[in-house]
N, C-alpha and C positions, 0 to 999 in steps of 0.2 A: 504494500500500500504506500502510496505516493504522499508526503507531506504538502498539504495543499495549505501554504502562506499565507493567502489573502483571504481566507476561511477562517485561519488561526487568528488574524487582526481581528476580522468583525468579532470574534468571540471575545477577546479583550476590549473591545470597544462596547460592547454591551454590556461586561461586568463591569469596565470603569461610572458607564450610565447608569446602574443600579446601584453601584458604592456613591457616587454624584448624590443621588437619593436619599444615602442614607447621609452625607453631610449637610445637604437639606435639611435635614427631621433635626439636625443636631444642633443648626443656625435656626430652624422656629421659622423658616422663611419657605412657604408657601408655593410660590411663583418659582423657586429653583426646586422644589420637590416635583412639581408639576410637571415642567419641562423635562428634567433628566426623567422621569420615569417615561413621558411621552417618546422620547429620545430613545431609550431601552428599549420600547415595544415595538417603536420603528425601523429597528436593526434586528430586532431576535424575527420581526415581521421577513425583512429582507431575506436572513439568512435562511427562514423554514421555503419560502418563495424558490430559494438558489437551487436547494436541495431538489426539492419538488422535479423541477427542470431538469436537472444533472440526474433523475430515475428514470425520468421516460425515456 
């Protein structure tokens, strides 16, 4: 199995978006909770999307 790089980013790019989150919850600030979590769902979105593609 081949080490697929730009697979391996978004996956960090989504857990940085969910810890984003939790420094949100930790600042009491609303509007960055918001976003990074919107942020998170829009990338774990992309990547189930990738996958999807790369079966058929």
């Amino acid at each position: 199995m081949k080490f697929q790089f730009s697979k391996f980013l978004l996956a960090i790019c989504v857990i940085l978006a969910f810890s984003a989150a939790g420094v949100g919850i930790a600042l009491r600030n609303i509007w960055f909770i918001l976003v990074a979590f919107l942020i998170g769902f829009a990338l774990m979105g992309f990547g189930i999307s990738l996958k999807k593609k790369e079966s058929k």
